[in-house]
C-alpha positions as CSV (number, residue, x, y, z in Angstrom):
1,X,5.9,17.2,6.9
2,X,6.1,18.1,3.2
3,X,3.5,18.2,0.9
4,X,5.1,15.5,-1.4
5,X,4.7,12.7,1.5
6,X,1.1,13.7,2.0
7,X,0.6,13.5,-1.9
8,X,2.2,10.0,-1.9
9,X,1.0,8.5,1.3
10,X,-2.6,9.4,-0.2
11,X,-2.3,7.5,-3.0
12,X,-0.5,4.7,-1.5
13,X,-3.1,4.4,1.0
14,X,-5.9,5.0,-1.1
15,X,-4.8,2.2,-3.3
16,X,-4.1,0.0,0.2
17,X,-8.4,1.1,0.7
18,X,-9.1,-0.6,-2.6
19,X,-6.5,-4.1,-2.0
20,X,-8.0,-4.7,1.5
21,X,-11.8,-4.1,0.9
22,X,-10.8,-6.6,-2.3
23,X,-9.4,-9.2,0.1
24,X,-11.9,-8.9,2.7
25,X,-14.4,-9.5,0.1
26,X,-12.6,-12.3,-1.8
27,X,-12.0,-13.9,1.7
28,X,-8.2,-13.7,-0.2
29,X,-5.4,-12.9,2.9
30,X,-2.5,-11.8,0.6
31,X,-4.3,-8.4,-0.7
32,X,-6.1,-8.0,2.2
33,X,-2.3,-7.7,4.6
34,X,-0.5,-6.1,1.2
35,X,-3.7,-3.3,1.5
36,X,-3.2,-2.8,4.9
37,X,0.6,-2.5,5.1
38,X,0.0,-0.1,2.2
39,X,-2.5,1.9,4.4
40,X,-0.1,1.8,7.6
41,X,3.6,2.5,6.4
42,X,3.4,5.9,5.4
43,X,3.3,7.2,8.6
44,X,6.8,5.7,9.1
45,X,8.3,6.4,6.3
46,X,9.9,10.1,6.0
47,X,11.8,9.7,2.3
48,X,9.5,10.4,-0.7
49,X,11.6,8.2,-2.9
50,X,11.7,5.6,0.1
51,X,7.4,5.7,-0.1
52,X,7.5,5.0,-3.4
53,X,10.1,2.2,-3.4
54,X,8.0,0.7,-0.8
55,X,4.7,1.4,-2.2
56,X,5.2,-0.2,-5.4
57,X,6.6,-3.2,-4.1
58,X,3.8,-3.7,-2.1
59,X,1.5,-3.3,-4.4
60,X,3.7,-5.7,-6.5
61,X,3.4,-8.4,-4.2
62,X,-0.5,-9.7,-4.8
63,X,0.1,-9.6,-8.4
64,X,3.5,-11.9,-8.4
65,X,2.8,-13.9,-5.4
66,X,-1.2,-14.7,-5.9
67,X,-0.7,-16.2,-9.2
């Protein structure tokens, strides 16, 4: 494991915490899943620059889609 994963899967999953307690609370399904896939995935994902590839898609995704 290298300390650069843990840093990002942190965040990633930290900011995941924040969109699914959001969507749970809007009753709102699209951050809710995005928070939850951003919660989940970095325990597959072994590439730092993959995580953040990933991670910033996903985060992406409420804001472009929920409009």
């Amino acid at each position: 494991m290298n300390t650069t994963l843990l840093f990002w899967g942190l965040v990633f999953s930290s900011i995941g915490a924040g969109y699914f307690i959001y969507g749970r609370k809007q009753g709102r399904i699209l951050p809710l899943v995005c928070g939850l896939l951003l919660m989940l995935y970095p325990y597959l994902v072994g590439n730092a620059w993959a995580m953040i590839a990933i991670g910033v898609a996903l985060m992406a995704i409420p804001y472009f889609l929920g409009r």
